[in-house]
N, C-alpha and C positions, 0 to 999 in steps of 0.2 A: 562228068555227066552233065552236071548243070552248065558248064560252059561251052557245052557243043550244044545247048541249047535244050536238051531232055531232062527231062526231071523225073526225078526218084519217088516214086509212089511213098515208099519208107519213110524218105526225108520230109516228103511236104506233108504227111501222115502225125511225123514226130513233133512237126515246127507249127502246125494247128492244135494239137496235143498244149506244145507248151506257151501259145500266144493264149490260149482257153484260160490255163492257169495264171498267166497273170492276170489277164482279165479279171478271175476270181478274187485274188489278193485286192488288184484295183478295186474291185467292190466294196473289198468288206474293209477297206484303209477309210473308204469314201461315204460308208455307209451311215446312217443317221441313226440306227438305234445302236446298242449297250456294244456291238463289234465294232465300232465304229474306234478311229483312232482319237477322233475328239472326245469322243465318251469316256474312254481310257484315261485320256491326258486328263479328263475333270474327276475319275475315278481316282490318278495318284496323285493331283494335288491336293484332293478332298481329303486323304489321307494323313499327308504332309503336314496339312495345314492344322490335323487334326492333333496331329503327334507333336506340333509345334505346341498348340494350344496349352497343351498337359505337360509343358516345360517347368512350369514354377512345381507342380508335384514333385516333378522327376527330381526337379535339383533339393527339395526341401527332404524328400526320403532317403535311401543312401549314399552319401556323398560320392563315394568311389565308385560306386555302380553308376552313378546320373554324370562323372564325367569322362569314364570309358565309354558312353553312349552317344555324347557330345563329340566327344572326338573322333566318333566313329566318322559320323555326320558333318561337322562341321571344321573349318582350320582353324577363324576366329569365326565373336560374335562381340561387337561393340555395344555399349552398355549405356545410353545416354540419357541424364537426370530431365525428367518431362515436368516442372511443379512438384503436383504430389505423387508420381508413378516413375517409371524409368519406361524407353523404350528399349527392348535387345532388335539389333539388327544382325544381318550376316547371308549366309547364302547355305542353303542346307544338300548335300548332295545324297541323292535320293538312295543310290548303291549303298554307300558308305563302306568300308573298305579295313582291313584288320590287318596291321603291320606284325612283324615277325615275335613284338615285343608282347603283342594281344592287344594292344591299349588303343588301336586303331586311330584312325584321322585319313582325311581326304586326300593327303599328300605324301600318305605311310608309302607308297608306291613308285617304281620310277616310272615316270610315261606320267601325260597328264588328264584330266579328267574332263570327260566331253561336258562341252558348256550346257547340253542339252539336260545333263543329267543334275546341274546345278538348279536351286531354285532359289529365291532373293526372299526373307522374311521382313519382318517387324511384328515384334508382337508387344502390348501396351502393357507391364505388370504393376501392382501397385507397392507402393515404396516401403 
């Protein structure tokens, strides 16, 4: 039909139908208030960052629950002497992921994990 030239009320009915919908999505990826995808991304890092924060808890309450948690989240996290504090660095992946064994880690999985989902810490503890 469309190559003899005639068009399909249906089809250009259906294909206005779903250019509307993206359009939509495009909006609200692009949008500047709380639907917004930037507003998201500072919602799950404000998170992140929060859940990082309350690591010296985690790891000072119980030990085997705080590094089942750790390794849900993290592969490593480097531990480096600052003066009178330590900083921990590493990369925190936000899914985190539960291998067959429960004791999870970021790389319990075959296939690897998108970089997107990765995030880069440092947090400053005192010694």
């Amino acid at each position: 039909m469309i190559a003899s030239g005639r068009h399909s009320p249906a089809l250009l009915a259906e294909l206005e139908k779903r250019e509307r919908r993206l359009e939509e999505i495009s909006d609200e990826l692009l949008a500047t208030d709380s639907r917004g995808i930037d507003a998201r991304l500072k919602e799950i890092e404000a998170f992140v960052l929060s859940s990082l924060q309350n690591i010296q808890e985690r790891l000072i309450g119980e030990v085997p629950r705080a590094k089942a948690e750790l390794a849900k989240h993290c592969t490593e996290i480097t531990l480096t002497p600052e003066g009178e504090s330590y900083k921990l660095s590493g990369e925190w992946n936000l899914v985190g992921e539960v291998r067959s064994d429960g004791t999870g880690g970021p790389g319990s999985h075959h296939g690897a994990t998108s970089p997107s989902l990765l995030i880069p810490f440092q947090i400053e503890v005192a010694a």
